[in-house]
C-alpha positions in Angstrom: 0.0 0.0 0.0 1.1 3.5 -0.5 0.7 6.2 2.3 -0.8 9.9 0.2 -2.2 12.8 1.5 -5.5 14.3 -0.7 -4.4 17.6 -0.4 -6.7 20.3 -1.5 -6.8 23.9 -3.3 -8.8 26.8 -4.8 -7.9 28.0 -8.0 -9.0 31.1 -9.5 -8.0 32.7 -12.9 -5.6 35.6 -13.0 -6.7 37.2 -16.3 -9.9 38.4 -16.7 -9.6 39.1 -20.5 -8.9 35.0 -20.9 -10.5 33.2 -17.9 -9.1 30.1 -17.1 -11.9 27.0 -17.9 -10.4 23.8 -17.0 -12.4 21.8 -19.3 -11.7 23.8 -22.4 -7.7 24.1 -21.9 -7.4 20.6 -21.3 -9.7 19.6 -24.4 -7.8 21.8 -26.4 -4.4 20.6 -24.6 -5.8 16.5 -25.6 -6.4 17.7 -29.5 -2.7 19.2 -29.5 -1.1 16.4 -28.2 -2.8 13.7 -30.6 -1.1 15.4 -33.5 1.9 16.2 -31.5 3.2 14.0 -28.7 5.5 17.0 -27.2 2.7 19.4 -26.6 2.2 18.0 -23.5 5.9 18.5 -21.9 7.0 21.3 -21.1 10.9 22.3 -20.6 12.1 25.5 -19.2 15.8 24.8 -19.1 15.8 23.5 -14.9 12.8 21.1 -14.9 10.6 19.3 -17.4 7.0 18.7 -16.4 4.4 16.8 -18.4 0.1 16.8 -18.1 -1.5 13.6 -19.4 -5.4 14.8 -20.3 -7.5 11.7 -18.5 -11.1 13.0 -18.2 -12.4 16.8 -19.3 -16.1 15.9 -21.1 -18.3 15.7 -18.5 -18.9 18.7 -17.1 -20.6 17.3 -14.1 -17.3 15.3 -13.2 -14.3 17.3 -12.7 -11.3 17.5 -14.7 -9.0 14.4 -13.8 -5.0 14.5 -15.7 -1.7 13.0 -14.1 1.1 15.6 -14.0 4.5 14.7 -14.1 7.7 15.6 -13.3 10.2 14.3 -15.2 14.0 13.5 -15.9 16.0 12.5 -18.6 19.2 10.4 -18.7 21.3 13.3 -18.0 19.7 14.3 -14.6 19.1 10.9 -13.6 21.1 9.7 -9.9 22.9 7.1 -9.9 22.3 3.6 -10.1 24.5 2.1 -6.3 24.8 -1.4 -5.1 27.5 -2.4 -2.4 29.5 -4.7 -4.6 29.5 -3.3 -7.7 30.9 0.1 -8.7 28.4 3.4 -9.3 26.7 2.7 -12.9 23.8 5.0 -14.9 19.8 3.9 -14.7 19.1 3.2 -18.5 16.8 5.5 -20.5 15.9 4.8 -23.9 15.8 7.9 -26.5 12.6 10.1 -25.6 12.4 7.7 -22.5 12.2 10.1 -19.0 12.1 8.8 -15.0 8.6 10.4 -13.8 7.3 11.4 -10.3 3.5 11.2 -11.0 0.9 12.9 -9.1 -3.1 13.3 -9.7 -5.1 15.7 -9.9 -8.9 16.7 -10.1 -10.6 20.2 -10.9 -13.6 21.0 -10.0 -15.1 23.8 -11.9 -16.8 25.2 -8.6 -12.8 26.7 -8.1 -11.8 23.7 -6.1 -8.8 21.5 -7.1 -7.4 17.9 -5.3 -4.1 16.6 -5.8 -2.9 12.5 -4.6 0.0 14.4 -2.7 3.4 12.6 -1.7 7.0 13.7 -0.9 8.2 13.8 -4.9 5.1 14.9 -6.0 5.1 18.0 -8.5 3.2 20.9 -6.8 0.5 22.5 -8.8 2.5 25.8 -9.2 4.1 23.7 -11.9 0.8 22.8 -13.3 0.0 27.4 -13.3 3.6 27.4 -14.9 2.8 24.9 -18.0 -1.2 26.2 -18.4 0.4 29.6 -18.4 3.5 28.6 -21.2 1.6 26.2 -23.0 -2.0 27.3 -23.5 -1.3 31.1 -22.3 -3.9 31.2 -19.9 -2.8 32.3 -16.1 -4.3 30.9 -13.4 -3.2 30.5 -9.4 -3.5 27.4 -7.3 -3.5 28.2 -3.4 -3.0 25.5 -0.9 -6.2 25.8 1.5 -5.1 26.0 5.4 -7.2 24.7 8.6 -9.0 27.6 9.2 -7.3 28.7 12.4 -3.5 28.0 10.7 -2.9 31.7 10.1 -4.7 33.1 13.4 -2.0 31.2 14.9 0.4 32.7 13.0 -0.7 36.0 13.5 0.0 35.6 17.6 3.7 34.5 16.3 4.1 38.5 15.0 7.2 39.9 16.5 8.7 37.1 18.1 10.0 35.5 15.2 12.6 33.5 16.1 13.2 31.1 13.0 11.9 30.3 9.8 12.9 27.2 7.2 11.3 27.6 3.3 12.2 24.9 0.6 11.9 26.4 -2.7 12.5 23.3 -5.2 12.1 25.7 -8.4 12.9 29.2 -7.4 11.8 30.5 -10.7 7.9 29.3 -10.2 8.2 31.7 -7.1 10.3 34.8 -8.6 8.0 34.9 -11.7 5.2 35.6 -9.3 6.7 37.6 -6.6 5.1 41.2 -7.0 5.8 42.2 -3.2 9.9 41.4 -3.6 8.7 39.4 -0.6 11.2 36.1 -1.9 14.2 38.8 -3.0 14.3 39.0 1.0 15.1 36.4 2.0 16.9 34.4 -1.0 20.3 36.1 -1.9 20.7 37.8 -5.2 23.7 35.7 -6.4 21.5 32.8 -6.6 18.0 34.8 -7.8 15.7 32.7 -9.9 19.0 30.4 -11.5 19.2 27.6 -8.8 17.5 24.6 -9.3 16.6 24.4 -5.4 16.6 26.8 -2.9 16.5 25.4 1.1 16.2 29.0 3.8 16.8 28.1 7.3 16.9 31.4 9.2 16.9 31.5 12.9 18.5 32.6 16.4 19.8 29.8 17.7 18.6 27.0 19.9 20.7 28.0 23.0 20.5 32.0 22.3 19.0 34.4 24.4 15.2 34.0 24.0 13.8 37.6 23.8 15.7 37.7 20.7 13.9 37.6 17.2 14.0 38.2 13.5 14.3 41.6 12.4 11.3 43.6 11.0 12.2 43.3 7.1 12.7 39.3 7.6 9.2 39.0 9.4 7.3 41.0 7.1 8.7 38.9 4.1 7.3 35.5 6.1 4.3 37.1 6.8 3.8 38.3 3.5 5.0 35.1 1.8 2.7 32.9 3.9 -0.6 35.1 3.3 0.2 36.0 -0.5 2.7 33.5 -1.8 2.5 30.4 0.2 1.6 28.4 -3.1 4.5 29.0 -4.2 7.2 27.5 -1.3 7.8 23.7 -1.1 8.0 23.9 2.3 7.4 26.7 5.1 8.2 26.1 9.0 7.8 29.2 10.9 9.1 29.0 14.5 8.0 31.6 17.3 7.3 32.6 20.9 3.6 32.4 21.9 3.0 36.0 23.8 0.3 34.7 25.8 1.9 31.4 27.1 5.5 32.0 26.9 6.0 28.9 24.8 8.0 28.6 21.5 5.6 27.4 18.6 6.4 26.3 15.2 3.3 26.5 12.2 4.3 23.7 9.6 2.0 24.7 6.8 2.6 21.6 4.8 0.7 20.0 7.9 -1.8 22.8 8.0 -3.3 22.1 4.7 -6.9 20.6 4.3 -6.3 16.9 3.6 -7.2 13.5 4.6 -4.4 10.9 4.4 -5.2 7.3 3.1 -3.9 4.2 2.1 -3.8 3.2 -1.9 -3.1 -0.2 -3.3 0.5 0.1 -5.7 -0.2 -0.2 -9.2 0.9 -3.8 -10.2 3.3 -2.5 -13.3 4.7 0.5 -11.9 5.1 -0.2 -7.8 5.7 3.6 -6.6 2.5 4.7 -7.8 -1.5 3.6 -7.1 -3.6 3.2 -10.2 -5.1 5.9 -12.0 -9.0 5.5 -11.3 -8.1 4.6 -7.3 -5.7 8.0 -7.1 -8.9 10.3 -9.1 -11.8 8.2 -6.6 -9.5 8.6 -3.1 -9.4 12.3 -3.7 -13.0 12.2 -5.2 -14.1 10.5 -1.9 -12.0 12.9 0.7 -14.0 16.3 -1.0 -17.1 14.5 -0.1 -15.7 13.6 3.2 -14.5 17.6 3.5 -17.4 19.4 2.0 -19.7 17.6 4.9 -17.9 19.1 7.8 -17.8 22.2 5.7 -14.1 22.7 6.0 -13.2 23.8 2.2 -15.9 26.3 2.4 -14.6 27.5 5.7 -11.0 27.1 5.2 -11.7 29.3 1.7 -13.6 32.1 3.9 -10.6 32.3 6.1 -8.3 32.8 3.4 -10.2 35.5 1.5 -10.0 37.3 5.1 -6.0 37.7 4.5 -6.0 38.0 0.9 
């Protein structure tokens, strides 16, 4: 069995002269690719990421595609084994290692990803729809409603923060505050193919000692305009009212309900298609009955 998260989002267009319709840029993206198998992959000189079309007819069913993110022989590890020396993974021509995630979008501005540590995030999937079929949308990450209340009461004690960029350029080519340009150094900027931040005052340092006012206002601004664009975001603090240090993991804050899917029997590290699209299917059901997407979405809007 394979342990994934259904992780949830809202999407919303970012255009209004050419709205973003799911069903339409995926029908159009299906009719490319038939006469053209490369329309579907997308290479921007750091990372290559692929969408396979699955379902986009119904309209009364959401949009279902696998996205990809994928390798050729040239970035590929190593192949390692005690006795024998290192050697390379064979790749046939056109032939790429893929990290495959699903995903499901609803046309009510809801989207569901089968979410795992190498999983391509969906700011990749806003990257290709926007170089690909030129249409811009967002995809934000919905939070338990409390996540950034709790934050909030973190405000001036600051005392460290850790952000995993794993494509810096997703972030920089969205970053209208300068909010990232804070906090990542120049010399690296938008070129790196990873980015990992750990900022902080020490374990053993005094403890009325904190970040200073530019760094916290770039996390803040970062986790209540740009969190869809970080990998990962761990913001540490002291708790005014208790005393206490606190750390908000917002990869653990996000609406989702974890479950268990059978491997699929010819590729082992991923479940089978229709059990990934019905598992996240199954956990918006679960979700819309205890009314957290609608409520986590109100509390967003609130710090938009």
């Amino acid at each position: 069995m394979l342990k994934r998260r259904m992780v949830f989002y809202r999407w919303s267009s970012q255009d209004s002269d050419k709205l973003f319709d799911p069903y339409t840029v995926v029908a159009d993206l299906y009719t490319r690719i038939q006469t053209d198998e490369e329309a579907g992959i997308l290479d921007d000189g750091d990372s290559t990421v692929a969408v396979v079309p699955i379902e986009f007819i119904d309209r009364s069913k959401p949009v279902r595609l696998q996205l990809l993110s994928l390798r050729s022989a040239g970035r590929l590890p190593a192949k390692w084994r005690p006795d024998a020396p290192l050697d390379s993974i064979p790749l046939l021509a056109g032939e790429y290692s893929a990290d495959v995630t699903h995903v499901c979008i609803w046309p009510d501005g809801i989207a569901g990803q089968e979410y795992h540590a190498n999983a391509p995030r969906l700011n990749r999937l806003s990257f290709f729809f926007r170089r690909n079929s030129g249409v811009r949308t967002l995809f934000e990450p919905l939070y338990n409603p409390d996540m950034f209340d709790r934050l909030e009461r973190l405000r001036g004690r600051l005392r460290s923060v850790h952000i995993t960029l794993v494509n810096p350029h997703y972030a920089h080519a969205t970053d209208r505050s300068g909010a990232f340009g804070e906090l990542i150094p120049a010399v690296f900027g938008s070129r790196a193919p990873s980015l990992n931040v750990q900022l902080g005052m020490g374990r053993y340092g005094p403890r009325d000692r904190f970040l200073d006012a530019g760094i916290e206002d770039a996390v803040f601004d970062i986790a209540e305009h740009a969190h869809e664009q970080v990998d990962r975001m761990v913001v540490g603090g002291i708790n005014p009212t208790t005393g206490k240090a606190e750390r908000v993991d917002l990869l653990n804050e996000r609406v989702q309900i974890e479950r268990n899917l059978p491997e699929n029997p010819r590729v082992k590290s991923i479940p089978e298609s229709d059990v990934a699209f019905l598992a996240i299917g199954e956990a918006r059901v679960e979700l819309d009955r205890s009314a957290l997407i609608a409520r986590s979405v109100q509390a967003q809007a609130v710090h938009k």
